[in-house]
N, C-alpha and C positions, 0 to 999 in steps of 0.2 A: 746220465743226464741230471737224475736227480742229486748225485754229488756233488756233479760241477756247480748246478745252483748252488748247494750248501756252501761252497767252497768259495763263491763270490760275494755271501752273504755275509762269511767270516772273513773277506780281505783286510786289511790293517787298513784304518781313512787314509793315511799320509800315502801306502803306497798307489792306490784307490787312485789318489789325485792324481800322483805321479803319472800314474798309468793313463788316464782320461786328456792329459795335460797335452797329450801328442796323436790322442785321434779326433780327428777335425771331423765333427759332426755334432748334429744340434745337439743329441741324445745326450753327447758327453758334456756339452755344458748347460743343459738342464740338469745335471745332476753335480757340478760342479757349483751351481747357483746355491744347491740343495746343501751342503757340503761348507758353500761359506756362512751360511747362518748358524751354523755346528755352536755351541757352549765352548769345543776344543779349541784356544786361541791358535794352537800350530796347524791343527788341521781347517781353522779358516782363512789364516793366512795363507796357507799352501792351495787353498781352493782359489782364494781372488786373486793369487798369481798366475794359476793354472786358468782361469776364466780371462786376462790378460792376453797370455800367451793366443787362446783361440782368438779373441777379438782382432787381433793383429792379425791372422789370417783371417780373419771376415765370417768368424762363425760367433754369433750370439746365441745366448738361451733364449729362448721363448718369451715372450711378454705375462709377465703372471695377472691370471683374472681379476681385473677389477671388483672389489665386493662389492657384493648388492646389499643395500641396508636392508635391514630388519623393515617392511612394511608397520608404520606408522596406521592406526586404525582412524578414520576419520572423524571428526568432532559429530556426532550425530545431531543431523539435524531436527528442525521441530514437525513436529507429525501430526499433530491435527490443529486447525484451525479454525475460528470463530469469527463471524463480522455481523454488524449490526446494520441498522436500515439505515438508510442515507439521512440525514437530515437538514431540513428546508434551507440551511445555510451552505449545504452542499460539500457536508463533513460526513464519513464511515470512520467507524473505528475496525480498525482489522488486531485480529489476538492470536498470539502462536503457543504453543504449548510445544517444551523440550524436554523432555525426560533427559537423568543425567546419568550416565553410566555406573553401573554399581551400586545403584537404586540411589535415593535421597531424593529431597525435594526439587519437584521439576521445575522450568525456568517458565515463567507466565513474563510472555511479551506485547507490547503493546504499540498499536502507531496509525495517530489519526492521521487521515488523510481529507484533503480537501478536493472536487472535480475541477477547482478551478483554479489553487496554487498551491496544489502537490502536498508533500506529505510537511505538516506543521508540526506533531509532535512526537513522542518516544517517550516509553518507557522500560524498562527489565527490574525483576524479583524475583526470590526465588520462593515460592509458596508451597503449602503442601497442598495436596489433593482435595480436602478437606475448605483449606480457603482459598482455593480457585474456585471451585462448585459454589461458593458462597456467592464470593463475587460475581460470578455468570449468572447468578438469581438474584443480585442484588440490581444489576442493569436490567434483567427482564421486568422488574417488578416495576423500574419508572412508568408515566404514560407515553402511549404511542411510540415506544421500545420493542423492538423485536431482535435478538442474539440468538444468532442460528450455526450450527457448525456446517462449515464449509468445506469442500473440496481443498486441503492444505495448495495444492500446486498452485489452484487459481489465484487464491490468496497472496501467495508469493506475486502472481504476475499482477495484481493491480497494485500492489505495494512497490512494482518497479515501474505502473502506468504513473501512477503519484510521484516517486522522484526525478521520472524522465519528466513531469512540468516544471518542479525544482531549475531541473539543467534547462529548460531550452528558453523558461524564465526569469534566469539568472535569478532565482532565488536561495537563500542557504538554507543546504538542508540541514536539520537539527547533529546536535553534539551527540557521538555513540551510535551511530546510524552503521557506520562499518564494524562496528565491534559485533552491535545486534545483528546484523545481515551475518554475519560467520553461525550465528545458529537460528536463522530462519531458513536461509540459503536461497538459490535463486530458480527459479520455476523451469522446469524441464522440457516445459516446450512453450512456443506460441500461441496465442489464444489469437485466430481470426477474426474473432465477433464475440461479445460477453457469453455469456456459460446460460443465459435464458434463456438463448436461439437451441438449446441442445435440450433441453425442460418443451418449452413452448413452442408452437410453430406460429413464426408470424403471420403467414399468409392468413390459417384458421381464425387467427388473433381478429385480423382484420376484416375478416369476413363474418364471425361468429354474430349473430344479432341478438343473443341476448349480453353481449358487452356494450357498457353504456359509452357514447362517446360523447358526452357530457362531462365537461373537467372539473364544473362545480363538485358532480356529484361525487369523483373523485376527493374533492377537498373536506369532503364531509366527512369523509373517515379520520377516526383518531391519529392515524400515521400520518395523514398529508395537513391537516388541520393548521398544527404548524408551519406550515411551507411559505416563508413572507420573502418578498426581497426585503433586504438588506434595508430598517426604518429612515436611518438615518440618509439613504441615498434615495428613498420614495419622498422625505418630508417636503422639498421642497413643490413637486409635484401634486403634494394634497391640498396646496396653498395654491397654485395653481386652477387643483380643481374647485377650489374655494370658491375664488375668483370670478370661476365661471359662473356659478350662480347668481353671483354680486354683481351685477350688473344693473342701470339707470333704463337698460331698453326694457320696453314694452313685451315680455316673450312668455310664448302659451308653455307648460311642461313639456310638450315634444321637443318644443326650438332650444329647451334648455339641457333635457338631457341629453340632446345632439351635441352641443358646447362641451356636456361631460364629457361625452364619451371619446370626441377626438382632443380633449386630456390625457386621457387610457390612451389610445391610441401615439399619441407622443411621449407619450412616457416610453410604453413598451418598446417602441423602436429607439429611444434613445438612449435605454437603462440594458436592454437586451439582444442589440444588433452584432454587436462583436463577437461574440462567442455565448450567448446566452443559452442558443438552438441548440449546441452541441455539448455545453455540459448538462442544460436539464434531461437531454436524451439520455445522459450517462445515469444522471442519479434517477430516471425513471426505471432504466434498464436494473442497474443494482435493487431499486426497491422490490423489482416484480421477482427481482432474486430469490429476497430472503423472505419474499411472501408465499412466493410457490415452496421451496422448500419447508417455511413453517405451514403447508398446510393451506392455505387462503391464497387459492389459485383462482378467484372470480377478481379478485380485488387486483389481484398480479397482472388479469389480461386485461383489466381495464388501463393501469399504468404501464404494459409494456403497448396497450394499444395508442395512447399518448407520446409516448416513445420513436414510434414509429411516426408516427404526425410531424413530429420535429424535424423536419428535411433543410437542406444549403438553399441558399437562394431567396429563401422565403421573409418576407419583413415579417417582426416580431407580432407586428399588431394585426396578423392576416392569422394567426398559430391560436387556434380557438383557446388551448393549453397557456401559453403563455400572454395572450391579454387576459384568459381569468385571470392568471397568477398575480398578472398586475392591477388590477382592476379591484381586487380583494385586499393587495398590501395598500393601496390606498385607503381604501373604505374602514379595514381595522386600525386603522394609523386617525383616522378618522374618530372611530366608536373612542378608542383610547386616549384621543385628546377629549374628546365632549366628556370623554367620564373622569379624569384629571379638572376640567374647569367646572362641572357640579361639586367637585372635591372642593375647589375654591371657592366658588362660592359659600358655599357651608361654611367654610373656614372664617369667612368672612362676616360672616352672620354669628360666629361667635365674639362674647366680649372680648375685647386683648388691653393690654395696659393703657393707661390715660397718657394723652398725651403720642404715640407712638404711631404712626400714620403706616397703616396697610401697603405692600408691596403694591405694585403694580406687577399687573399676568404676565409673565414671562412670553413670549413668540412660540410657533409651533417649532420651531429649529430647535431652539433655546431651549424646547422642554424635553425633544426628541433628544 
């Protein structure tokens, strides 16, 4: 047996073919296929005659395996992540960090985002370690700043909560937005509810009595401090409230801060109705985020307990949260014009050229 082997091993290719050319089975022209790839041009021509012949009886070789490429290793993505506290204009900055294969400096990403028209900007660099830490202590150091690292995956999904306003806003979203997404990547699951219901329990939230549900008192903190509507969209409403006091009737302080106060009151419903309930929920919710994470979880449950206050349905000026909100962007819109016209006046009470006659005061729009 074991000669015979030897003795098929030594057959001559051309008689090989011959031989194989006249038994119709697959066997032989599998090995006939084999045979026409040969270097020997006689012995592959006598195969692809020989592979012929069978075809014409109906016998083919075998289909040869398709190769499977070499797996291709994936772009690795960014793996830890950083976000800051919302702020009053209803801006996060969200920050990804990519290490680059085969060490070197890793890729510091960047992409603010707005609650209320998605993601506005972008950035990419590639930094070393050294001045990325700089820069993450150079945003902490601003006031009422807080940059906290974050769960990367969540990150991912508000940076897709941001560009899904983008799309259903028909806004455009920034230049290199798909190049940056190939090394941020896209978040691996759904978030049902922000990542502070998973931290905090709401219900406790709302029941806890030593949480103040005073929104002033919220505004006192250096984080929320800042928190204005938008000056130029309250100016005309502080003239408004102006107004209200400027009045010819006869009216005791009560009669008049009534007049005020349903100013606030029309303001907030007509500055805040559309969507105002639902994105300050957001940026209340992100804030109690990065507050519980940093540590300052009294100040979190009072802003996720605000949060929660924000409900559908409700007019703007009933939302104890948001007629402070607006009852405050008037009154510093206010402080800051009275202290612009002491500016002017002063101004005015210095000498200036002969001859040259003093401006007239600009309007509060005008100077907003």
């Amino acid at each position: 047996m074991a000669r015979k082997a030897k003795e098929t091993a030594e057959e001559d290719p051309l008689a090989e073919v011959e031989r194989l050319s006249v038994v119709h089975e697959v066997a032989s022209a599998a090995r006939l296929a084999e045979l026409a790839a040969s270097s020997d041009k006689a012995v592959s021509k006598a195969a692809r005659r020989g592979l012929y012949r069978l075809r014409q009886a109906g016998i083919e070789p075998p289909s040869a395996p398709t190769p499977v490429p070499a797996a291709v290793p994936a772009q690795q993505l960014a793996s830890k992540a950083y976000v800051t506290n919302p702020d009053g204009n209803g801006s996060q900055m969200l920050l990804f960090i990519q290490d680059v294969a085969l060490g070197g400096s890793p890729w510091l990403l960047t992409f603010l985002i707005n609650y209320g028209t998605g993601l506005k900007d972008l950035g990419a660099s590639r930094l070393s370690r050294r001045e990325i830490n700089e820069s993450l202590e150079g945003m902490r150091a601003r006031p009422g700043r807080i940059v906290v690292e974050a769960p990367v995956d969540y990150a991912r999904w508000l940076l897709q909560q941001a560009v899904a306003i983008n799309r259903r806003e028909s806004l455009p979203i920034p230049q290199g937005y798909a190049e940056d997404l190939k090394r941020v990547g896209l978040p691996e699951r759904e978030y049902e509810q922000p990542l502070i219901y998973e931290r905090l329990d709401a219900e406790q939230v709302r029941e806890d009595p030593s949480v103040s549900h005073d929104p002033d008192k919220l505004f006192e903190s250096d984080l929320f401090k800042p928190w204005l509507i938008n000056l130029r969209v309250i100016a005309p409403w502080v003239e408004k409230y102006a107004e209200a006091f400027n009045t010819q009737l006869a009216l005791d302080e009560a009669q008049l801060k009534q007049r005020g106060d349903k100013v606030i009151d029309e303001a907030a419903d007509a500055l805040l109705a559309e969507n105002g309930a639902a994105v300050y929920r957001r940026l209340l919710e992100e804030a109690a985020l990065t507050l519980s994470i940093n540590g300052g979880d009294a100040l979190a449950k009072q802003a996720l307990y605000h949060a929660l206050s924000l409900t559908d349905g409700q007019s703007p000026h009933e939302n104890p949260f948001l007629r402070a909100l607006t009852a405050r962007s008037i009154f510093v819109l206010i402080a800051l014009y009275a202290r612009d016209q002491e500016e002017l006046e002063r101004a005015k009470g210095a000498p200036g050229p002969a001859g040259i006659a003093e401006p007239e005061s600009p309007g509060l729009i005008e100077r907003v």
